[in-house]
N, C-alpha and C positions, 0 to 999 in steps of 0.2 A: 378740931379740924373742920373745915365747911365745909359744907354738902358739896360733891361733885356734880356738875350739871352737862347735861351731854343731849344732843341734838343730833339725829339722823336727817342727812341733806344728799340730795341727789341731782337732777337734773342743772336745777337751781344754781347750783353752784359752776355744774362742767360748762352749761353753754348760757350762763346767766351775765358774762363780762364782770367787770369790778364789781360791781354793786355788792353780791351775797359775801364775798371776801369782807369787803368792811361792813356789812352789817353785820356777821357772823363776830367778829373782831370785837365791836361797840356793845356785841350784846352780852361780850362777857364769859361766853361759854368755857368749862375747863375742856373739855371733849368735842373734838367733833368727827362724826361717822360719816365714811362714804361709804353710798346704800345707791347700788349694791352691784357684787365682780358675780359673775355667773360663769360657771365653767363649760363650754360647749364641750361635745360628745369626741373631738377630737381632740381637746385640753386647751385651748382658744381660752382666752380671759377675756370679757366684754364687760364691761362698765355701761349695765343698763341694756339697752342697744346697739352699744357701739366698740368695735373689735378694739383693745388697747395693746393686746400683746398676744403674739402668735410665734410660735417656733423660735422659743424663746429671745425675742427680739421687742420691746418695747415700742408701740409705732399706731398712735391715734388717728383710725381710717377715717374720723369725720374729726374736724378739728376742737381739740378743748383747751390746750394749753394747761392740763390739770397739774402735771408737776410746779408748776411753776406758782396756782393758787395753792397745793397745799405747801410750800415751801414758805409764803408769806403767813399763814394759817400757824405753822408750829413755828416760827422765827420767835414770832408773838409770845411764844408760852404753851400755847392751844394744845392737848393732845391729840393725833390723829390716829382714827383705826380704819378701818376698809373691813365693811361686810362682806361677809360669801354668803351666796343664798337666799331664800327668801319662800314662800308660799308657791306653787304651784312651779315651782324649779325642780331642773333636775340635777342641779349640783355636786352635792355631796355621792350622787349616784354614780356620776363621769367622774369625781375624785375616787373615789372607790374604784372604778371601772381601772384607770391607769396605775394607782400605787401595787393596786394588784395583793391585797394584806400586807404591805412591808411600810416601811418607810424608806420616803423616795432619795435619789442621788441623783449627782451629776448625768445629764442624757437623760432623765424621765423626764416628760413632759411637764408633770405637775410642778417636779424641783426648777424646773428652766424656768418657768414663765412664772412663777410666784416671787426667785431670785430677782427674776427681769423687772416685775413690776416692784420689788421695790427698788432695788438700782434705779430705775428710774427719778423716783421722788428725792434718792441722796444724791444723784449727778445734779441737780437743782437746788440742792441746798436745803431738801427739807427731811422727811422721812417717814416711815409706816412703823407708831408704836405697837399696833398690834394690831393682830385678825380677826373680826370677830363672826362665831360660827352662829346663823340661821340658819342649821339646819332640821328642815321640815321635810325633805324627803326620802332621805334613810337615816334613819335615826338610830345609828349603831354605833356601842362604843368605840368597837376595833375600826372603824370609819376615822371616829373622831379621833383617837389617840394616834394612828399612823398620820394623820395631815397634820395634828399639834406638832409629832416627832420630825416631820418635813421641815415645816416652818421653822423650828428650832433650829435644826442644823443648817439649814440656809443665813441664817442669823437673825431673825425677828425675837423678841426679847419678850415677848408675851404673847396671848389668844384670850378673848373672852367670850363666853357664851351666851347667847339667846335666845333660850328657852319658853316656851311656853306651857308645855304639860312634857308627857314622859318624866317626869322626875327621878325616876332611878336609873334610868340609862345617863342623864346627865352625872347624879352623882356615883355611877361605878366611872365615869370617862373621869372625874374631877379627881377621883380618889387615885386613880389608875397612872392620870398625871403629875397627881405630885410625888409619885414613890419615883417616877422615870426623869422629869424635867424637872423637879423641886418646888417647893409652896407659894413660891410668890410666879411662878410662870401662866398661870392662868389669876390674872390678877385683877376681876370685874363679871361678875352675873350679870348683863342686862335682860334684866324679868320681864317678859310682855303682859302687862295688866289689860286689857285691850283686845278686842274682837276676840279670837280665840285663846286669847290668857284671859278674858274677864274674871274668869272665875277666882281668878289671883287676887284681887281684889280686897277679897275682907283679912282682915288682922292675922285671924288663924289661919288663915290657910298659907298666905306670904310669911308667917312665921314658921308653918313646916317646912318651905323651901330654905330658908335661912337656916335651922337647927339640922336638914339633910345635909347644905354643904360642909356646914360647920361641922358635921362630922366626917364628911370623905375626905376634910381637910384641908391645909390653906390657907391662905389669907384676903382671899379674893372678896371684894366691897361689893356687898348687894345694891344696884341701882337700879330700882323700879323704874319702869315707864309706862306713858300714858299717851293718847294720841292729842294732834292738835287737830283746832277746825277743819273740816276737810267739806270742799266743795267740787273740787276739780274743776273749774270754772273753762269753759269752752266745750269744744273747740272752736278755736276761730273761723272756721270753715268746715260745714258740715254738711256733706254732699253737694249740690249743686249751689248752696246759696251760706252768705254767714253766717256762723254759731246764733243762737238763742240767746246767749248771753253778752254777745256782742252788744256794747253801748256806746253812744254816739254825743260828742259835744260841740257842737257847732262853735265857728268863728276861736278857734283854740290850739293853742301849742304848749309845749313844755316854757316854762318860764326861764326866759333867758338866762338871769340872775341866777338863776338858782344852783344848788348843786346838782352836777352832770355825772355822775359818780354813775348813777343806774343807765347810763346811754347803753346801748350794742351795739349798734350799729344803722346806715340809712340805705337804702336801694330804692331807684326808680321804678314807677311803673306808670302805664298808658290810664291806669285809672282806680280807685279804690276799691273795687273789688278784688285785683291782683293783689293789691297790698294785701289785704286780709285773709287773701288765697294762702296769700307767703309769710302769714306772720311767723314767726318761730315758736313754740311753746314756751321758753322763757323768758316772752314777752308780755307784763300783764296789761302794757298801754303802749299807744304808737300814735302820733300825729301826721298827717298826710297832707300835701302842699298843694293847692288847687293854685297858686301863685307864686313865683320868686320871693323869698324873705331873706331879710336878715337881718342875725338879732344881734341886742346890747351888745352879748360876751362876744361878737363877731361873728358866729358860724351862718354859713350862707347855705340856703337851701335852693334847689330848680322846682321848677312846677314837675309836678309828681313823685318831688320826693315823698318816700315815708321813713320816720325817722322811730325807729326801735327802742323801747324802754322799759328795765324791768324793776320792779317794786313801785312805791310811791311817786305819783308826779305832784308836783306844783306850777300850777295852771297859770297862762297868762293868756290876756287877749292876745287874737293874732286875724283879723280879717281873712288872710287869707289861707286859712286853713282850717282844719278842723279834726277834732281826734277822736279815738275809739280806745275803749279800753272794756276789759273781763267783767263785770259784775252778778257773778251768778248768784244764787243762793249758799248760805252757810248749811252745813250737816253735822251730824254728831254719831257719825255710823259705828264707832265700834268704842267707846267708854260708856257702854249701855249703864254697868254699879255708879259710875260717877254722877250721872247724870248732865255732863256735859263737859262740852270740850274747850270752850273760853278759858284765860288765865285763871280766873277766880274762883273756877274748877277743880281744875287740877292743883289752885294749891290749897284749896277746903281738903282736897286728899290728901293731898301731902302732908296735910296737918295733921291727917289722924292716923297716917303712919308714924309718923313724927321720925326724931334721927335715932333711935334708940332702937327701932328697929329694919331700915334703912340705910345707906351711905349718899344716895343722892339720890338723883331721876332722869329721865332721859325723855327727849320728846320727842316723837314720831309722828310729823315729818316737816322737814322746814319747807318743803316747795308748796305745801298744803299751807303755809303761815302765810306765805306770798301769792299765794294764789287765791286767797279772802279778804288780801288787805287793801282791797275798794269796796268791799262789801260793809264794813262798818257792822258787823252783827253782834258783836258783845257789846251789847247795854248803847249803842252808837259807839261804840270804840274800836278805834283801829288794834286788832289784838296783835302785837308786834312780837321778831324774834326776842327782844327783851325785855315785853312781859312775857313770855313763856319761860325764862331762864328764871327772872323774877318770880314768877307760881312756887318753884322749885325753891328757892332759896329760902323764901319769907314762909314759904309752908315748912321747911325741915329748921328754922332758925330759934 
């Protein structure tokens, strides 16, 4: 069987336009994770920053159109999961806070708005294979086994977990669930090898997490993961004047010919510094029109247009204009044992975990892939969402 491959994507994707759908699509992935639903203190579900469901009613206060990207995302094949949680969250805290020790029903807030958001992605045509638990801020089985027992009766058909340390409190929740929901209901460990999982790292140690679950039981597929490059490149406006990392190409536009797939969209402004005031964060390049154009493929632009673009551009002359796009520095902040975070990386690890102790890998984080890929920092190469699926493969093959 082949390694499973799975990618953690976030912003990237909600206010990224087409573009992360088809390159998620090209690059292959069997899995892809939305990271990440945060549960506020009144049971509110928010996607990152942004409220998606509230009193159990499904309803995107800033616009994403997300049911409708994961709908073309698992049509494909693709499995989808939706994290909860994450690092300095208080999640699992307000899930606990509401279920109240039980598991939740009809009228609890946590059952309404977890039913709500997936109803939402099946009224679209797509769906939420599973949920996966980051939780980092109560780390309690009876936490975790009443929200798996929620999610189940709501009808989600799985939950996987992402651990990083605590090791027995995971495998008493692992064991705990398969006597109540059965062996294949928790059907995926994703292991955080990375910042505070580093230590997950060497052989022995990722082989006692593997022999713990192997005994609370199960069938659930260990898939390591590792971080990609991370830069965070910007912002584009950083107090009174443009990011630092703000770069400029005179006499330049997106090339007509080319594919428009990564477009978002275009907004007037009186001058170039608006544009950049206003750039969106899922934009890693934008051209701004100091004159009327219009190009080949027909699209017409007014003088101040700026026109929004996220991943890769392909440059063409354009007198009258000129573009800006991210190029910060590349970092390697949290695959300290790897020694780095480029494809050829993470798949020198992969390889020495190899698949015999393993089922795949997961990479964390795809807006951190796009948001380096003008920086050219592995060996000059553009490190793409498909070498990082590629790492994964050709290291466990």
């Amino acid at each position: 069987m082949p390694a499973s491959t799975r990618i953690y994507v976030s912003g990237a994707l909600t206010f990224g336009g087409q573009f992360p759908v088809n390159d998620l699509l090209s690059a292959g992935y069997s899995t892809v994770i939305v990271w990440s639903v945060h549960v506020a203190p009144d049971g509110s579900l928010y996607l990152n920053d942004t409220q998606i469901v509230s009193g159990g009613v499904y309803k995107e206060t800033t616009r994403m159109n997300l049911p409708a990207k994961v709908a073309q995302l698992r049509k494909a094949g693709i499995e989808i999961i939706f994290s909860v949680g994450a690092g300095g969250t208080c999640d699992f805290s307000c899930i606990d806070l509401h279920l109240g020790g039980q598991t939740g029903a009809a009228g609890n807030v946590i059952y309404d708005n977890f039913k709500a958001l997936k109803k939402a992605m099946t009224d679209a045509g797509g769906d939420i294979d599973a949920i996966d638990f980051d939780n980092e801020d109560k780390p309690e089985s009876g936490v975790m086994i009443n929200f798996a027992n929620t999610l189940k009766v709501i009808g989600y058909n799985h939950v996987t977990f992402c651990p990083y340390t605590d090791e027995q409190i995971w495998y008493d929740t692992m064991a705990s669930l398969v006597k109540s929901a059965g062996g294949d209901f928790v059907n995926a460990i994703h292991l955080q090898c990375y910042d505070g999982g580093d230590p997950n790292v060497p052989n022995e140690v990722l082989g006692a997490w593997v022999a713990g679950f192997k005994k609370a039981g199960g069938t659930a597929k260990m898939i390591a993961g590792l971080a990609s490059i991370q830069n965070n490149p910007g912002p584009w406006w950083a107090g009174c004047q443009q990011g630092q990392d703000v770069t400029k190409r005179a006499n330049s536009a997106m090339y007509g010919g080319a594919d428009w797939s990564n477009y978002l969209y275009t907004q007037n402004f009186p001058n170039v510094q608006g544009a950049i005031w206003k750039a969106p964060s899922a934009a890693t390049f934008f051209f701004y029109c100091r004159d009327p154009m219009t190009l080949q493929n027909g699209r017409q632009f007014k003088r101040g247009d700026a026109v929004y673009f996220c991943g890769l551009p392909t440059w063409g002359s354009a007198p009258q204009c000129d573009s800006y796009f991210l190029n910060g520095a590349c970092l390697n902040p949290y695959n300290i044992s790897v020694g780095g975070a480029c494809p050829s990386n993470l798949e020198g690890q992969y390889r020495k975990w190899g698949n015999k102790l393993v089922d795949g890998g997961f990479i964390w984080l795809y807006d951190s892939i796009l948001g380096c890929s003008l920086a050219n920092c592995c060996d000059g190469k553009v490190a793409t969402a498909l070498a990082y699926s590629k790492a994964i493969t050709n290291g466990l093959s």
